[in-house]
C-alpha positions in Angstrom: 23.2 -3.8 -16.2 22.9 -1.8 -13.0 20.7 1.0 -11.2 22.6 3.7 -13.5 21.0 2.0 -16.8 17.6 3.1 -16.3 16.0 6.5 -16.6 14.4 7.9 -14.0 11.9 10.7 -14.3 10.1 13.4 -11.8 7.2 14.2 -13.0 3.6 16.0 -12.0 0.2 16.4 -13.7 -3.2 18.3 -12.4 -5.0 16.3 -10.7 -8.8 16.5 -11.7 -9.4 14.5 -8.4 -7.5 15.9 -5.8 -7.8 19.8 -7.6 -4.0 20.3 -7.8 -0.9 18.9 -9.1 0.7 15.6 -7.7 4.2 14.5 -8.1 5.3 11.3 -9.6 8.7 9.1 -10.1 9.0 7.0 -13.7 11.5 4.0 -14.0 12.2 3.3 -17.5 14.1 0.2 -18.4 17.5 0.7 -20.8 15.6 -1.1 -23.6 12.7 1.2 -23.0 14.5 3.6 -25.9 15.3 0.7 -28.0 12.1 0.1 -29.8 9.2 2.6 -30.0 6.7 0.2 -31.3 7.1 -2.3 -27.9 4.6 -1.8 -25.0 5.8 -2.0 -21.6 3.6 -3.4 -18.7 3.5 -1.2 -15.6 4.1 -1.8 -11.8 2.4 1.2 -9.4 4.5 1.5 -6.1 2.7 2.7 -3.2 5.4 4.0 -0.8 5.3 3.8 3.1 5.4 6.5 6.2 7.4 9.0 5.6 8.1 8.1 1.6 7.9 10.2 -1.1 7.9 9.6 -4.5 11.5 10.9 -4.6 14.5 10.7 -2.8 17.1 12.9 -1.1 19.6 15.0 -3.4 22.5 12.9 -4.4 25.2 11.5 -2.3 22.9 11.9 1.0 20.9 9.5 2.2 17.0 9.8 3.7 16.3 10.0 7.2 12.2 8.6 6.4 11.5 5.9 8.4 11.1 3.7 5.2 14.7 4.2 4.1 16.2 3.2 7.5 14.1 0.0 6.8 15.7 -0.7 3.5 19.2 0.2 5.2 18.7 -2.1 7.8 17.2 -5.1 5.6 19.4 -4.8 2.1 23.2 -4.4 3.9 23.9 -3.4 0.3 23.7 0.5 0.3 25.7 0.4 -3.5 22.9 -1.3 -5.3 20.9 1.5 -4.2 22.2 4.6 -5.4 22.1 7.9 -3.7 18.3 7.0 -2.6 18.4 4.0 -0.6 14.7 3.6 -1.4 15.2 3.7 -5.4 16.0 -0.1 -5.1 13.6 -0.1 -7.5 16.0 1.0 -10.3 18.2 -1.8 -10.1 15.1 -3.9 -10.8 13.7 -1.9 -13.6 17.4 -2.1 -15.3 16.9 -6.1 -15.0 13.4 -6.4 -16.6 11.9 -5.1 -19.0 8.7 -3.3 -16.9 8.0 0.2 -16.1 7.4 1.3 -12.2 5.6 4.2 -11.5 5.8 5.5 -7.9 3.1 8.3 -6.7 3.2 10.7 -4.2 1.2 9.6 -1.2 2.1 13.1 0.3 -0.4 15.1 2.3 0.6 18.8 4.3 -1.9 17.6 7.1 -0.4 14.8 8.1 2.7 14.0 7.0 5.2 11.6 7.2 1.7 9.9 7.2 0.8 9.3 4.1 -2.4 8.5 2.6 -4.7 10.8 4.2 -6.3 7.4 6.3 -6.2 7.1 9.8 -7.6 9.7 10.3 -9.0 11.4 7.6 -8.1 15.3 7.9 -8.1 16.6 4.7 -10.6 14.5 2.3 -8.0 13.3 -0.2 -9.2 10.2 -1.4 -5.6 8.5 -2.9 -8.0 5.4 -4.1 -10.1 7.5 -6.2 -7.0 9.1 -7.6 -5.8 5.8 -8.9 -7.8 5.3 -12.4 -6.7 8.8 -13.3 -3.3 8.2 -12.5 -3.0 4.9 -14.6 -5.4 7.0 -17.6 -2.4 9.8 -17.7 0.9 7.0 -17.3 -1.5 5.5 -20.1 -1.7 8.6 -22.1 2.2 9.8 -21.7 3.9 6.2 -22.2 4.3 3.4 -24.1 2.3 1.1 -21.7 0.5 -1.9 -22.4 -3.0 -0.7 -22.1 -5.0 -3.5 -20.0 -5.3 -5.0 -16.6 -2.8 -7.9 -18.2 -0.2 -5.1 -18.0 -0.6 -3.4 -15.3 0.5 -4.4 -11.5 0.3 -2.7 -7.6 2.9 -3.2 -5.1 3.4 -1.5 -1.8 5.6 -1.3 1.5 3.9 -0.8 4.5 1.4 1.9 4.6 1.6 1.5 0.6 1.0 -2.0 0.8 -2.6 -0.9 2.7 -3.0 1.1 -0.5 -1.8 -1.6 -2.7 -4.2 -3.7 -1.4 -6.7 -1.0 -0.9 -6.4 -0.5 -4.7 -6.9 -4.1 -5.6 -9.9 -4.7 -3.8 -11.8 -1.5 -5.8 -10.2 -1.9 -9.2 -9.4 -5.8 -10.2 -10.2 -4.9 -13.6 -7.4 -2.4 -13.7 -5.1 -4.4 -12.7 -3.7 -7.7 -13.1 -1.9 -8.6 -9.8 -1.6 -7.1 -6.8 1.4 -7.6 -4.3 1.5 -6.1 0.0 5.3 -5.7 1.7 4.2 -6.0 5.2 1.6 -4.4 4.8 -0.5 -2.3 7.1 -3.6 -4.5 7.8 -6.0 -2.1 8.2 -7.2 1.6 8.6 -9.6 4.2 9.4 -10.8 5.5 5.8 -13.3 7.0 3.1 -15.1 10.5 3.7 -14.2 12.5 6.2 -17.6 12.7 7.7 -18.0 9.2 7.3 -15.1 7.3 8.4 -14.8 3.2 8.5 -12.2 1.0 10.1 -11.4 -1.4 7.1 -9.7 -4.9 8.1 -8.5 -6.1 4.8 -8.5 -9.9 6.7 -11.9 -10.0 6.6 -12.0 -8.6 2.4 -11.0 -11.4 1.0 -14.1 -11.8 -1.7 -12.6 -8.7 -3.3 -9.6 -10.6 -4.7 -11.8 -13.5 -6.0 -9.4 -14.3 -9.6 -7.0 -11.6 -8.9 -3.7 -12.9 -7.8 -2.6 -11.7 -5.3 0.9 -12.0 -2.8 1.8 -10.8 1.0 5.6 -10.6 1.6 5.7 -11.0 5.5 9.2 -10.3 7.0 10.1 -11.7 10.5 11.6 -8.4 11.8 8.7 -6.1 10.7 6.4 -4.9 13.9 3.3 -5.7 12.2 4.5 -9.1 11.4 1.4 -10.7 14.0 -1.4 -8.2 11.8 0.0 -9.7 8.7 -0.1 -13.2 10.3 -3.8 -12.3 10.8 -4.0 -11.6 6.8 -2.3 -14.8 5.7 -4.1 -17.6 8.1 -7.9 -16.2 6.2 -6.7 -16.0 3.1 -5.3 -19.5 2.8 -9.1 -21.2 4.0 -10.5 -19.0 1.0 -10.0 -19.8 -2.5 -8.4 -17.1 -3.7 -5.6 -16.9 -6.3 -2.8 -16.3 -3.0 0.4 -16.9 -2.2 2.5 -15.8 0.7 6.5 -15.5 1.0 8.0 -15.2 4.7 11.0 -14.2 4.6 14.2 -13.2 7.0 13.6 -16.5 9.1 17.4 -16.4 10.6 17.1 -12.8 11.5 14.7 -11.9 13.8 16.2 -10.5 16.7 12.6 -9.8 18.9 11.2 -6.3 19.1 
């Protein structure tokens, strides 16, 4: 199998949340067409600065700052397709799970994502999330409990993966953070709070949970920071570090 098995799908939906449609990506596995009666458990990919849920047109590759990133790390542009940040299809066309990636697009700020950091335009992308899963819920065959369902993020969207696991563990069933972004100014606009997800670890009591920490990656010492307290709390944690024999010292 290969990236070209799977379907992929651009979607949108109104948004009773944000008051206005919002733009999604589905990856469907090749067996997803196989048998109707078979549920499907469901990854949610948070993208990073300057991500969308989509990617360029085909045969061009993305000038975001997260596709230079997967350039520069994978050195294996043809498992990617024509979006070197739709890796994701190659994975989906290996197992049998469905990835749905959202939009973390907002007018004010972009390629910031996310509306955190500051707050400008009071679009609250964790409040967005249980509608988000209700509608994937309601259009696929998914299986419909926190057993089936996963977050994952790179970067900013792994601040909004974990951002998402600390409010809603019983929506989901694991939660994973690509060097992630350890922290951010968030919540109402009118009432914004710097939020060190270090110091949050009680909010992933029995959730398991995993930090990917690369050695190249410039928030690699904030991520450190992440790691070292939640290894002397008992939490259901695990930690890959990975690119050892690269780092070249930015």
């Amino acid at each position: 199998v290969s990236a070209a098995d799977a379907t992929i799908q651009d979607r949108s939906h109104y948004s009773d949340v944000f008051g206005e449609d919002r733009h999604y990506r589905v990856f469907l596995p090749p067996t997803y067409q196989d048998d109707r009666a078979v549920p499907y458990p469901v990854i949610y990919f948070f993208h990073g600065y300057g991500g969308r849920y989509n990617g360029p047109a085909d045969g061009t590759q993305s000038q975001s700052a997260e596709s230079r990133y997967y350039d520069e790390w994978n050195g294996n542009l043809e498992r990617c397709g024509p979006d070197p940040r739709d890796i994701i299809a190659t994975y989906v066309a290996e197992n049998n799970v469905i990835v749905v990636k959202w939009d973390g697009y907002v007018a004010a700020q972009y390629p910031r994502p996310y509306d955190v950091g500051p707050v400008k335009d009071d679009l609250h992308f964790v409040d967005y999330f249980p509608e988000l899963v209700r509608h994937i819920d309601g259009e696929y065959r998914t299986i419909k409990s926190r057993e089936g369902r996963a977050t994952s993020g790179l970067s900013m969207g792994g601040f909004m993966s974990m951002f998402v696991a600390s409010k809603y563990p019983h929506l989901i069933g694991s939660a994973s953070f690509f060097n992630p972004s350890s922290a951010f100014i968030i919540g109402p606009r009118e009432l914004q709070v710097y939020t060190p997800f270090r110091h949050m670890g009680r909010n992933y009591v029995g959730l398991p949970i995993r930090q990917h920490v690369g050695m190249k990656d410039f928030l690699r010492q904030h991520d450190l920071g992440i790691d070292r307290e939640f290894k002397t709390q008992e939490l259901f944690y695990e930690a890959w570090h990975y690119g050892v024999n690269y780092f070249d010292g930015f």
